[in-house]
Residue, then its C-alpha position, 0 to 999 in steps of 0.5 A: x214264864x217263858x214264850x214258846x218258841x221253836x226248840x223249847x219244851x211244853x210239859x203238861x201240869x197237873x191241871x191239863x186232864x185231856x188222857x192225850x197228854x196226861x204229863x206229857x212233854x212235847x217238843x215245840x217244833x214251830x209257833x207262830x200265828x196260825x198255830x203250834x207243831x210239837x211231838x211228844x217225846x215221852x210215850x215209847x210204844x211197843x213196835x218192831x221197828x226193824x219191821x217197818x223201817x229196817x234202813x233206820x235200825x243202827x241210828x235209832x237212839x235207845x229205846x230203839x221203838x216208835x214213840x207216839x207223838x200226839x194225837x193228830x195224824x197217826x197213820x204219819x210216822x215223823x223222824x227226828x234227828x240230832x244232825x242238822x243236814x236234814x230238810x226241816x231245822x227244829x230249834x238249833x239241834x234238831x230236824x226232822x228227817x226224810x224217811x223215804x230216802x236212806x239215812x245219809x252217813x251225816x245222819x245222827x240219832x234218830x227217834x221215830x214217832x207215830x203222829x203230832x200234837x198241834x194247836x190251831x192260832x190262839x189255841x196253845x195261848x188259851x191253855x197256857x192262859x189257863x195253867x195246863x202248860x208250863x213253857x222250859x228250854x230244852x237240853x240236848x238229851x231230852x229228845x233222845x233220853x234213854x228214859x222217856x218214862x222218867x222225862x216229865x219228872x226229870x225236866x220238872x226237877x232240873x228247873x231253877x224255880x217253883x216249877x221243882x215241887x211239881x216233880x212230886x206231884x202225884x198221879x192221882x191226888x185222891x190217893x194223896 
């Protein structure tokens, strides 16, 4: 299994039974020491985003919606974008970007989210111990897929290894 690194995918097994991240897939944005920042990318809500971030509308990639992004910090809305100009570098892709400023003419697709996920140090090691993650690369359309209800499942069946039968894994294993 891979180690987590900036960039890379976490996406929660069967196991992980925290409502939060029921087959979630989040984004490592930085790990180390002190601790993991990821976003999770599957979870498009139902908000007008021309309403509260109007100047962004043209770059958001389709579904053009705020996506929640973890369970910490919910009142912070965190951009992602595909251009590389951008203040905070995430993984060799993407950054996230400044929202208060106007998109450059440099700036990509951009994603919003409405908070974090976030582990303290030690913490993302103890649930990766215990089988609630599984560690994958990412490619470049998983931030800004089209389909981010159909991401977990999609991620699952594209990996070279064991990792595939999880695709058909069911929700509910009682109903099996």
């Amino acid at each position: 299994m891979l180690e987590p690194v900036a960039g890379q995918l976490l996406i929660a097994t069967p196991l992980l039974d925290d409502p939060n991240f029921e087959r979630a897939v989040v984004l490592i944005g930085e790990h180390g020491t002190a601790g993991t920042f990821g976003i999770i990318l599957n979870r498009p809500l139902e908000i007008d985003i021309d309403e509260h971030f109007p100047q962004w509308t043209s770059h958001l990639a389709v579904p053009a919606t705020l996506f929640n992004g973890g369970p910490v910090a919910p009142d912070v809305v965190l951009g992602l974008t595909s251009a590389l100009s951008n203040e905070v570098p995430i993984g060799d892709e993407l950054s996230l970007v400044n929202l208060v400023k106007p998109p450059s003419s440099g700036t990509g697709q951009v994603r919003l989210f409405k908070g974090h996920a976030s582990w303290v140090g030690g913490q993302l090691a103890a649930e990766l111990a215990a089988g609630a993650w599984f560690v994958v690369n990412s490619v470049s359309g998983d931030v800004f897929t089209s389909e981010p209800d159909l991401l977990w499942r999609n991620v699952l069946r594209r990996q070279a290894d064991d990792l595939q039968l999880f695709t058909f894994y069911p929700r509910d294993i009682t109903l099996n």
